[in-house]
C-alpha positions as CSV (number, residue, x, y, z in Angstrom):
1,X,0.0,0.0,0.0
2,X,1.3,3.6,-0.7
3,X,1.6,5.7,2.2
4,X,-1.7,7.2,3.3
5,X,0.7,10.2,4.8
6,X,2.5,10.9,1.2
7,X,-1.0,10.9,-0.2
8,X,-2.8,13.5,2.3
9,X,0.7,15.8,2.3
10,X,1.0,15.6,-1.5
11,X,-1.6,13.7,-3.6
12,X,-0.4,15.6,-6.9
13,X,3.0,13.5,-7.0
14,X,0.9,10.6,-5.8
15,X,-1.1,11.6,-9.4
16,X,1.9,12.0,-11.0
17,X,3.6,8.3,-10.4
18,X,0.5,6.6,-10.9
19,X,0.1,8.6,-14.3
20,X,3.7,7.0,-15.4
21,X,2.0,3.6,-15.1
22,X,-1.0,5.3,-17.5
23,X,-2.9,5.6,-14.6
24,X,-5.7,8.4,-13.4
25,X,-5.9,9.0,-9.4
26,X,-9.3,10.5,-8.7
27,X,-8.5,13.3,-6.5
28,X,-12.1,14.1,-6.6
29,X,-12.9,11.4,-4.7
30,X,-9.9,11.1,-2.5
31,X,-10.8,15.3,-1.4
32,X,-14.1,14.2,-0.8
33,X,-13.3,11.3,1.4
34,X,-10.7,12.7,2.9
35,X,-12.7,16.3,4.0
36,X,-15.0,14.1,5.2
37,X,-13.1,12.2,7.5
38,X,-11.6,15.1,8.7
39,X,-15.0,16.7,9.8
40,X,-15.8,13.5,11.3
41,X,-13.2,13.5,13.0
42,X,-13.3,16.9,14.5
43,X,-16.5,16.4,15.6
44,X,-15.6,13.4,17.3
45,X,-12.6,14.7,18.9
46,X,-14.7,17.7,20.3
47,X,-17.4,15.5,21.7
48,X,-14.9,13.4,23.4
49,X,-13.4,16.7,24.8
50,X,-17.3,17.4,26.1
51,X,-17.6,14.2,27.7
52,X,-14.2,14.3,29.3
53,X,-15.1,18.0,30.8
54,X,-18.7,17.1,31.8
55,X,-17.7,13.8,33.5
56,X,-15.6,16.3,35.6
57,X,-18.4,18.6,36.4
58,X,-20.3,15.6,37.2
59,X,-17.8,14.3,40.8
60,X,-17.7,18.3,41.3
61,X,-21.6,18.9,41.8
62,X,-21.7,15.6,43.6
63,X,-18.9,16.9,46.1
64,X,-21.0,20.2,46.7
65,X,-24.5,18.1,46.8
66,X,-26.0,19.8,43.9
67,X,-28.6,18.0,41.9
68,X,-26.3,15.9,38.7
69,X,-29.2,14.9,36.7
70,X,-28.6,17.6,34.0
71,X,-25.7,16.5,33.5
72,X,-25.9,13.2,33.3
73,X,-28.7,13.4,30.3
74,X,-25.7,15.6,28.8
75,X,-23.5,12.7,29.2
76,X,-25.8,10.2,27.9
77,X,-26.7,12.2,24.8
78,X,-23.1,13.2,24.1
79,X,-22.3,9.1,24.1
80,X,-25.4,8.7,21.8
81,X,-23.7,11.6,19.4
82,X,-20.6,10.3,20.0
83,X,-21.1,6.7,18.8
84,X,-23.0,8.1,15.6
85,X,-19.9,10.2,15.1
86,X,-17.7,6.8,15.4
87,X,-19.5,4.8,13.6
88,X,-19.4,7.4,10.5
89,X,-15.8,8.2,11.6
90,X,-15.3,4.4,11.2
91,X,-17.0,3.9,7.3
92,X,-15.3,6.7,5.9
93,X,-11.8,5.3,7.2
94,X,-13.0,1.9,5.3
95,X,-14.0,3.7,2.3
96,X,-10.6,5.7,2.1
97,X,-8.9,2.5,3.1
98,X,-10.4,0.6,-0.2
99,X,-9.5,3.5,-2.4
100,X,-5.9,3.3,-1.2
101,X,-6.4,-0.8,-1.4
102,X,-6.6,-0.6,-4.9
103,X,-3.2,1.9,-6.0
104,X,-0.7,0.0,-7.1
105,X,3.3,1.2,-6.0
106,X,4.1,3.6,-7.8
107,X,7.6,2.8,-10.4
108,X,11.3,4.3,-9.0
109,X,12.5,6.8,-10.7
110,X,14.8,5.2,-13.0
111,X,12.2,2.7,-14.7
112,X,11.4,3.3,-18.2
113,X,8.2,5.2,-19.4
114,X,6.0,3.1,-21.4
115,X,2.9,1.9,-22.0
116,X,3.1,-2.0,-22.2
117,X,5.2,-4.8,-23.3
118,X,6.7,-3.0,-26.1
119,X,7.9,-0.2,-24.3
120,X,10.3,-2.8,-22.2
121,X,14.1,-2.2,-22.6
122,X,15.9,-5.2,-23.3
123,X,19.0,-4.8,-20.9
124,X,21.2,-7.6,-21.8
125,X,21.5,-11.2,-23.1
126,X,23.3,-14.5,-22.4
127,X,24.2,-17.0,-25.1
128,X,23.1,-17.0,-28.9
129,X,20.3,-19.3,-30.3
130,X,21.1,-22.6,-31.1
131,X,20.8,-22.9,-35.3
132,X,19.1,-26.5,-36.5
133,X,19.4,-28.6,-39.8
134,X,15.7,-29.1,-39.4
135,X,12.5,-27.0,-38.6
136,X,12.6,-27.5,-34.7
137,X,9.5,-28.6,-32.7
138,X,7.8,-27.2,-29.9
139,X,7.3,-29.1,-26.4
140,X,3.9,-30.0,-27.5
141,X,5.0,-32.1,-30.3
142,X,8.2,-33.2,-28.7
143,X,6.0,-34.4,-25.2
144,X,3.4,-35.9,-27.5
145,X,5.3,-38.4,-29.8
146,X,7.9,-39.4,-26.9
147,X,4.5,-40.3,-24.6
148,X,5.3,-38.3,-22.0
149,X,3.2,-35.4,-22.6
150,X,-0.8,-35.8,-22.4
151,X,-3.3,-32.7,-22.1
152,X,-6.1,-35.0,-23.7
153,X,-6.0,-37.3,-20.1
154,X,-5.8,-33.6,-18.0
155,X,-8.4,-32.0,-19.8
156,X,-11.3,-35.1,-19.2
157,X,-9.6,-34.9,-15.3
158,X,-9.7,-30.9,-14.7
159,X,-10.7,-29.0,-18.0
160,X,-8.5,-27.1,-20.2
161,X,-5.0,-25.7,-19.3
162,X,-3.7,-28.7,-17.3
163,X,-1.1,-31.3,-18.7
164,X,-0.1,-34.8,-17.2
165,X,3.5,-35.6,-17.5
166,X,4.9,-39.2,-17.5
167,X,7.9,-41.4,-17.4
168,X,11.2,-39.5,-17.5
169,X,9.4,-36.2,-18.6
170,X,8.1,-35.8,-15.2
171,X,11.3,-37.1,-13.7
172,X,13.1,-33.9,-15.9
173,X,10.3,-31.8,-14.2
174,X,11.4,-33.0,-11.2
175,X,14.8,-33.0,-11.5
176,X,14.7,-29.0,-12.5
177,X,13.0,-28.1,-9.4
178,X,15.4,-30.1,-7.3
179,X,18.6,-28.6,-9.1
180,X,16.8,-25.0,-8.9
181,X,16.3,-25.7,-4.9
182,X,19.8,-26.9,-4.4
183,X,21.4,-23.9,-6.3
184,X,19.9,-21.0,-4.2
185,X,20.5,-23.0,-0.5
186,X,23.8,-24.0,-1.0
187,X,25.5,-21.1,-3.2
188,X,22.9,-18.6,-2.9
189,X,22.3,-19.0,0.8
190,X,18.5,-18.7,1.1
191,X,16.4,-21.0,3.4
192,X,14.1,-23.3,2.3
193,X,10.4,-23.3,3.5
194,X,7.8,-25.5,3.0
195,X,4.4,-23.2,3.2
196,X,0.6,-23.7,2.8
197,X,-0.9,-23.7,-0.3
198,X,-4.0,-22.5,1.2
199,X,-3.9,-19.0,2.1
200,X,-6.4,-16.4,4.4
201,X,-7.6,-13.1,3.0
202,X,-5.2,-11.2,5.1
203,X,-2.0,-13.0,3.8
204,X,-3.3,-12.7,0.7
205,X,-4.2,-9.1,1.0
206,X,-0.3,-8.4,2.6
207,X,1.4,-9.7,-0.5
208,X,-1.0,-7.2,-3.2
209,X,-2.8,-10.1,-4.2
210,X,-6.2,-9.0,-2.7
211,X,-8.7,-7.1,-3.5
212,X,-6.6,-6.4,-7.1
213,X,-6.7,-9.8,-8.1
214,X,-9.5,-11.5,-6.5
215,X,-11.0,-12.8,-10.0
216,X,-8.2,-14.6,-10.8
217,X,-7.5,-16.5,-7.6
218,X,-9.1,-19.9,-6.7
219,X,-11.0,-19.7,-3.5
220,X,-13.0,-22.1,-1.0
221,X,-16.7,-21.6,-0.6
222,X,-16.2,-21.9,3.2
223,X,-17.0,-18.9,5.1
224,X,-14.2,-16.8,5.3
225,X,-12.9,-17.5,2.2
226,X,-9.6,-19.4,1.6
227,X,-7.7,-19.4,-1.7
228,X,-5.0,-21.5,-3.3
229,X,-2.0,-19.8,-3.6
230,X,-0.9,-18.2,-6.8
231,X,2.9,-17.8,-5.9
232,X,5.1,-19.1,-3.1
233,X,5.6,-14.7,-2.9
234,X,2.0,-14.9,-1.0
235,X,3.2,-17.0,1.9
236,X,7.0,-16.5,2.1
237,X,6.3,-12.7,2.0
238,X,3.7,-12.7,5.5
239,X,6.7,-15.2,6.9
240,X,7.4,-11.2,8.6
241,X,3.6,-10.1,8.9
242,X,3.1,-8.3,11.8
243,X,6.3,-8.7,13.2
244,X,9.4,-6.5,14.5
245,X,13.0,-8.2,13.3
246,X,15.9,-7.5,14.3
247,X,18.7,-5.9,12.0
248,X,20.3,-8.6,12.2
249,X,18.2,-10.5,10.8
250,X,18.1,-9.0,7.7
251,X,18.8,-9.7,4.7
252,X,16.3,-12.6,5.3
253,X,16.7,-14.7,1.9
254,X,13.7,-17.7,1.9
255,X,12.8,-20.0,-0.6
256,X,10.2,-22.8,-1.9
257,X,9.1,-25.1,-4.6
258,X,5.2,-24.9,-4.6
259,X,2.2,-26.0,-7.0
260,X,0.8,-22.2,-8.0
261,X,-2.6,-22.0,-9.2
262,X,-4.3,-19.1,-11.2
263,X,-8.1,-18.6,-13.1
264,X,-5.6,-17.2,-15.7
265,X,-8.6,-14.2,-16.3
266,X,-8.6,-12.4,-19.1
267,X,-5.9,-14.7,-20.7
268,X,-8.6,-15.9,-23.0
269,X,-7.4,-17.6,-26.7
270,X,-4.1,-16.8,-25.7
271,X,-1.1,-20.2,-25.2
272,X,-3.9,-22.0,-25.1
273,X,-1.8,-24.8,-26.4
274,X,1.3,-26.5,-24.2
275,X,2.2,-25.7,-20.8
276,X,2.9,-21.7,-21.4
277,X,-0.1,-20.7,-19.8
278,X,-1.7,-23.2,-17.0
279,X,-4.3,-23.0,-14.2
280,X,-1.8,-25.4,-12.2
281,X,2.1,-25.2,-12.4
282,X,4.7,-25.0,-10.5
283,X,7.6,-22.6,-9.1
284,X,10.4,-22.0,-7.5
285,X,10.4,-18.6,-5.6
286,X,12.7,-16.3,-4.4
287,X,12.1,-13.7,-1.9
288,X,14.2,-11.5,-0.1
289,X,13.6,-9.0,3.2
290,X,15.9,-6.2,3.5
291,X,17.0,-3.1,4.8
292,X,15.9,0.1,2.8
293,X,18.9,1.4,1.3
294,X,20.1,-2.6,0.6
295,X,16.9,-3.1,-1.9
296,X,18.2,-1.8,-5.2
297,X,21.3,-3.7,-5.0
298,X,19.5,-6.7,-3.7
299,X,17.4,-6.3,-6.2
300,X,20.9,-6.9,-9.2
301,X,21.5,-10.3,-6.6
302,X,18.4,-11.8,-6.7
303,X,18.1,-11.1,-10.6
304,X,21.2,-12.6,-11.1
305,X,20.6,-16.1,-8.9
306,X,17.8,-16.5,-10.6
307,X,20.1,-16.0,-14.2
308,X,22.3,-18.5,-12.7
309,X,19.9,-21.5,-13.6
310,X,19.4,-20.5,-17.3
311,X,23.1,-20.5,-17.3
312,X,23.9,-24.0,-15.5
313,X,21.5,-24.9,-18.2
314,X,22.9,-23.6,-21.3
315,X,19.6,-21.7,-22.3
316,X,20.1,-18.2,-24.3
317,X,18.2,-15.4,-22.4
318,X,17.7,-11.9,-22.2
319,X,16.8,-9.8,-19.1
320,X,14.3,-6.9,-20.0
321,X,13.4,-4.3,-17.3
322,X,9.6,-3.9,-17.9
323,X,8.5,-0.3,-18.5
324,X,5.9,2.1,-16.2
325,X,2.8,0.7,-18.3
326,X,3.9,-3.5,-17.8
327,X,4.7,-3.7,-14.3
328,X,3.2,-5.6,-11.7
329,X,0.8,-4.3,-9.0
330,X,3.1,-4.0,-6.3
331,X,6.3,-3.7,-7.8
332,X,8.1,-0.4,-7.9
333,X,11.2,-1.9,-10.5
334,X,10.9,-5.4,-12.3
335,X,13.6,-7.1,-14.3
336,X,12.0,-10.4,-16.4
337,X,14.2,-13.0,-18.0
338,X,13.0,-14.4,-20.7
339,X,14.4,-17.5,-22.6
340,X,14.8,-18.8,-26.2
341,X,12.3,-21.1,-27.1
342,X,13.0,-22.6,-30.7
343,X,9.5,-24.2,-31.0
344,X,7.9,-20.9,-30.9
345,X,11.0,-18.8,-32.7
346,X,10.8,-16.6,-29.8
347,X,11.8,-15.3,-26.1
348,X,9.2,-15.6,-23.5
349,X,9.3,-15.3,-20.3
350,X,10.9,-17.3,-17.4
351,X,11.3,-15.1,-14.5
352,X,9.9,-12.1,-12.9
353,X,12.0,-10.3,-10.5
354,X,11.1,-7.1,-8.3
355,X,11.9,-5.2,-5.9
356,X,8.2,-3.8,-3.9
357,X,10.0,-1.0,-1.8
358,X,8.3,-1.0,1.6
359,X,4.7,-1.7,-0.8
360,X,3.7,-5.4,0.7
361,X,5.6,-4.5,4.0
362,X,3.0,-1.8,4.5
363,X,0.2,-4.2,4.3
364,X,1.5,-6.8,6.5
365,X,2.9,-4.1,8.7
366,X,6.4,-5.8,8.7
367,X,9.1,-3.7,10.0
368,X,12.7,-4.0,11.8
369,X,14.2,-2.1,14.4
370,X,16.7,0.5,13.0
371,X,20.1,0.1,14.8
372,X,20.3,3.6,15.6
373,X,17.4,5.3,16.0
374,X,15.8,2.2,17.8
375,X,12.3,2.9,16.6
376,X,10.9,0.5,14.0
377,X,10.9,0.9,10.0
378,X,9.3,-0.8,7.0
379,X,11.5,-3.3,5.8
380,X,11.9,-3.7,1.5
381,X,10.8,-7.2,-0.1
382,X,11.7,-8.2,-2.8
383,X,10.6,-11.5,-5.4
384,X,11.4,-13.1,-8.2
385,X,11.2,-16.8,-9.7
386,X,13.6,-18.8,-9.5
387,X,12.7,-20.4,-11.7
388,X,9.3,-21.2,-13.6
389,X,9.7,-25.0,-13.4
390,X,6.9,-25.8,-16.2
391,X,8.5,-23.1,-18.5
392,X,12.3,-24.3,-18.0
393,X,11.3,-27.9,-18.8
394,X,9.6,-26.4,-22.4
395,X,13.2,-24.2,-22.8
396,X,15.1,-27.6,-22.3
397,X,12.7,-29.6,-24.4
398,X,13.1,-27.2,-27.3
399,X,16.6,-26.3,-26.8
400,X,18.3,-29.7,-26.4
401,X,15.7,-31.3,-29.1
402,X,17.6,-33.5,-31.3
403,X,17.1,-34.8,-34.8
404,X,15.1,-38.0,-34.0
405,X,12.7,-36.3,-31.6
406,X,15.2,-37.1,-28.5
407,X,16.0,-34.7,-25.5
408,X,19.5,-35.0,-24.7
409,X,19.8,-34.0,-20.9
410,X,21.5,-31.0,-19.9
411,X,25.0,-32.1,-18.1
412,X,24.3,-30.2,-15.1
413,X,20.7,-32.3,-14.8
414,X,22.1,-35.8,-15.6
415,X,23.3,-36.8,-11.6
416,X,19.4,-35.9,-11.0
417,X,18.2,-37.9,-13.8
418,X,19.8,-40.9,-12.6
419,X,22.7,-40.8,-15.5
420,X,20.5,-41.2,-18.2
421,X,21.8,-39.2,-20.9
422,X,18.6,-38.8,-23.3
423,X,15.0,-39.0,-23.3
424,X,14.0,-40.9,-26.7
């Protein structure tokens, strides 16, 4: 969430960063709300101040025996005004808190104007395209004629966008996730955590995911609602909800391989075909809690571990820092990788990585102690995937495709795969 201070102090460069995302902040609105909560308020305060002075007045006439009747109808109407006055006080703070629910961060200074994906800058790229005697296939055709690849049996399970895996294609799947897990614990030094896929409103809410993206989340029918995560990010980020850390516990680095699920709204007609685009996949996630001024660097880092499995894997990439227009909801600077698929001729994305500012720690109220002041301070979170499991077993399907329809296995997969040296 934005700060609610920044906005009443200066709304106009509130107006101005949400107009770099092509964004319109109805200031209207927010001068209405806010002119009304401050009436409210006022009125409040001063019938408080009544009560306070005629509660006084009350033990003083009682002392010198005079009769207190009069004032205590004063009292009892003031506490009838005064809980009208709270309960209004109360509404308006809930509809000024659901106008600030819905602003996304606003984008750091240095990120690119634009208004969507073509306005991204492509910032650098890692390895050159592989060049084959033959037209290449995509993962589609390469999972279907080696058996391991079926989104007929999915579909007559769950509906469209799910695929069942077999054989050693889902061991590959597996073994991706594992050498993505071991890479960031042992060189990278995060900690890995195994969270619930189920998460509340509130988590879900402290992350950005609620009330932005409630169409596109899968949720119980239970009263209150649950909902299936759509990122590790959700539950890994609230790991600090509520909570006052220590400096020294920062930077706080965590990790976890999770099923994600997503309604995938809006995305209608589009990769419908494949495992681009699924209601269920799975992730490995990065996130990272931090000290203030440490975020922008830590921002590079966790980029750059999350690089480092493309490039154990031989798999050309570029990393493109998204402009104002294409960012996510509660990212203030965003860096994507995206990897060479040959199947589809193209790069597409692998990896989103971001750096929130204190955005999420805001809504979960997460702070740390600063060393020298003492007082406590939003902390910075950052995220990122590290990787897209689904999507890096399509780049190594495609990539390491050989003539005869055969995946040869990456060297760096083939102690997970059990030695086997091709899938064929």
């Amino acid at each position: 969430m934005l700060d609610p201070k920044l906005l009443r102090q200066d709304p106009d460069a509130i107006a101005r960063g949400l107009k770099r995302r092509g964004l319109t902040l109805d200031l209207d609105q927010y001068h209405a709300l806010e002119e009304t909560r401050k009436q409210i308020q006022l009125q409040t305060e001063a019938l408080q101040n009544h009560r306070k002075t005629d509660s006084k007045a009350i033990g003083q006439a009682k002392a010198r025996g005079e009769d207190i009747q009069p004032l205590l109808d004063s009292v009892g109407q003031i506490g009838d005004d005064l809980a009208e006055c709270e309960s209004k006080l109360s509404q308006v703070q809930e509809q000024l808190h659901a106008f600030m629910a819905v602003l996304p961060n606003l984008p750091a200074d240095d990120v690119p104007e634009g208004r969507d994906g073509s306005d991204n800058v492509e910032v650098r790229t890692w390895g050159s395209p592989a060049t084959f005697a033959y037209k290449p296939l995509d993962h589609v055709d390469l999972g279907h004629q080696l058996g391991g690849m079926d989104s007929d049996v999915a579909a007559r399970m769950a509906g469209s966008r799910f695929t069942l895996l077999r054989g050693p294609l889902a061991r590959l799947h597996r073994a991706i996730a594992q050498l993505m897990l071991d890479q960031h614990t042992e060189e990278h030094g995060y900690t890995e955590v195994n969270v619930p896929l189920i998460a509340n409103a509130e988590t879900m809410y402290g992350s950005g995911q609620l009330p932005k993206f409630a169409d596109d989340a899968f949720q119980t029918n239970e009263e209150p609602a649950r909902f299936l995560i759509p990122t590790a990010e959700v539950t890994l980020a609230n790991l600090v909800s509520d909570q006052i850390l220590d400096v020294d516990q920062l930077p706080m680095k965590v990790t976890a391989h999770t099923p994600c699920f997503r309604k995938e709204a809006g995305s209608y007609g589009k990769d419908t075909r494949g495992m681009i685009r699924q209601h269920q996949f799975e992730k490995v996630e990065l996130v990272q809690m931090v000290r203030p001024e440490e975020s922008e660097q830590a921002l590079e880092s966790l980029t750059g571990h999350a690089e480092r499995i493309l490039q154990l894997l031989e798999l050309p990439y570029r990393v493109v820092e998204l402009c104002t227009g294409d960012m996510g909801f509660a990212a203030r600077k965003t860096y994507d990788l995206e990897v060479w698929l040959p199947g589809q001729n193209a790069y597409r994305e692998i990896s989103s990585c971001s750096n929130c500012g204190d955005f999420q720690a805001r809504r979960m109220l997460a702070r740390y102690r600063h060393p020298e002041t003492g007082k406590p301070e939003l902390l910075h979170t950052l995220n990122g995937s590290g990787l897209a499991v689904g999507r890096s077993l399509i780049a190594v399907m495609e990539n390491y495709q050989q003539a005869d329809g055969s995946i040869a296995i990456p060297e760096v997969l083939k102690p997970y795969m059990g030695g086997l040296k091709k899938i064929a």
